[in-house]
C-alpha positions in Angstrom: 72.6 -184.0 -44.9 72.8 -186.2 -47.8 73.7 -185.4 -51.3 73.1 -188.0 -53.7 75.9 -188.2 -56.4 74.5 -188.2 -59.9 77.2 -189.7 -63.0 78.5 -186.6 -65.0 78.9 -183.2 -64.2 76.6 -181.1 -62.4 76.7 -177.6 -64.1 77.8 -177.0 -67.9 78.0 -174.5 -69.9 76.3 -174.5 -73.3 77.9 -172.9 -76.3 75.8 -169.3 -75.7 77.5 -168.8 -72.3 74.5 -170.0 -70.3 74.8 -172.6 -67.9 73.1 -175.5 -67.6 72.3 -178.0 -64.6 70.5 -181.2 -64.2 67.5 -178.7 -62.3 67.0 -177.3 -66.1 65.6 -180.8 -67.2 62.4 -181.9 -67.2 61.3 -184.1 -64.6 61.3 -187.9 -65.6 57.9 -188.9 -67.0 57.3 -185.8 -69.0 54.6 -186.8 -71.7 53.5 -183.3 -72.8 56.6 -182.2 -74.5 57.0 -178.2 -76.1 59.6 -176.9 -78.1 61.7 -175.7 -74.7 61.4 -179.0 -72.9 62.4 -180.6 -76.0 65.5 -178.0 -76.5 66.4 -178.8 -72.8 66.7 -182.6 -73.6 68.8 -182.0 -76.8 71.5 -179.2 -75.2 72.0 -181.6 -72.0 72.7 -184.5 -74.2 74.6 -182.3 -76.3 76.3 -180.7 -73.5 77.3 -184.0 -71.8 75.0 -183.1 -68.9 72.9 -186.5 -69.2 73.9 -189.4 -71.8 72.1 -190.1 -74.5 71.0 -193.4 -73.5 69.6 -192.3 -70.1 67.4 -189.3 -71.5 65.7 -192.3 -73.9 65.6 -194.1 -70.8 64.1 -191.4 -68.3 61.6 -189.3 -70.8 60.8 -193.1 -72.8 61.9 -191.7 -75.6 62.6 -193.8 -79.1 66.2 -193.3 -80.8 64.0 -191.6 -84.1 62.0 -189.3 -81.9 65.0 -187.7 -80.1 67.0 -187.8 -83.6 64.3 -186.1 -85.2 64.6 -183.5 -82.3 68.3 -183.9 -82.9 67.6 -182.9 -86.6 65.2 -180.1 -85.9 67.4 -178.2 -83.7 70.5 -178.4 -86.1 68.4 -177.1 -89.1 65.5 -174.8 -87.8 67.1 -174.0 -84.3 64.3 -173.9 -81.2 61.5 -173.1 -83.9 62.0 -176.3 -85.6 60.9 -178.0 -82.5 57.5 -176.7 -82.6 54.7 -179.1 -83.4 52.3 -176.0 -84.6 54.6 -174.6 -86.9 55.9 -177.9 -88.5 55.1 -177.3 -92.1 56.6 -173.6 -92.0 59.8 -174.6 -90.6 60.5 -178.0 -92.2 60.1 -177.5 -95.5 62.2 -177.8 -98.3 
């Protein structure tokens, strides 16, 4: 059996207690992005699971989208994610 060896660490655990692995990801290619695939992008990067400049690179992402996401989960938390409830949750 082979088991391919991916850079960085294979499990980590987020700030909550939870653990995290490169299985909790979305697969490469995603287009239809929701608030919990976009959470799951941000804490791995976050987290050190996946660099930065690979999760642009695997989800073809720009640097402004995934700082906006960046921005979103600071201020507003998963909510701010949320494409439906944008006004409510990013006002000033």
């Amino acid at each position: 059996m082979f088991i391919r060896k991916e850079p960085g660490p294979r499990v980590v655990t987020l700030p909550n207690g939870d653990q995290m692995t490169r299985a909790d990801l979305p697969p490469p290619g995603t287009t239809r992005w929701v608030a919990r695939r976009k959470e799951a992008v941000v804490r791995g990067v976050q987290s050190g699971l996946i660099d930065r400049e690979e999760a642009l690179e695997r989800y073809d992402l720009s640097d402004e989208e995934f700082e906006g996401w960046e921005r979103a989960m600071v201020s507003h938390g998963t909510n701010g994610l949320k494409t439906t409830l944008l006004q409510k949750y990013r006002q000033s």
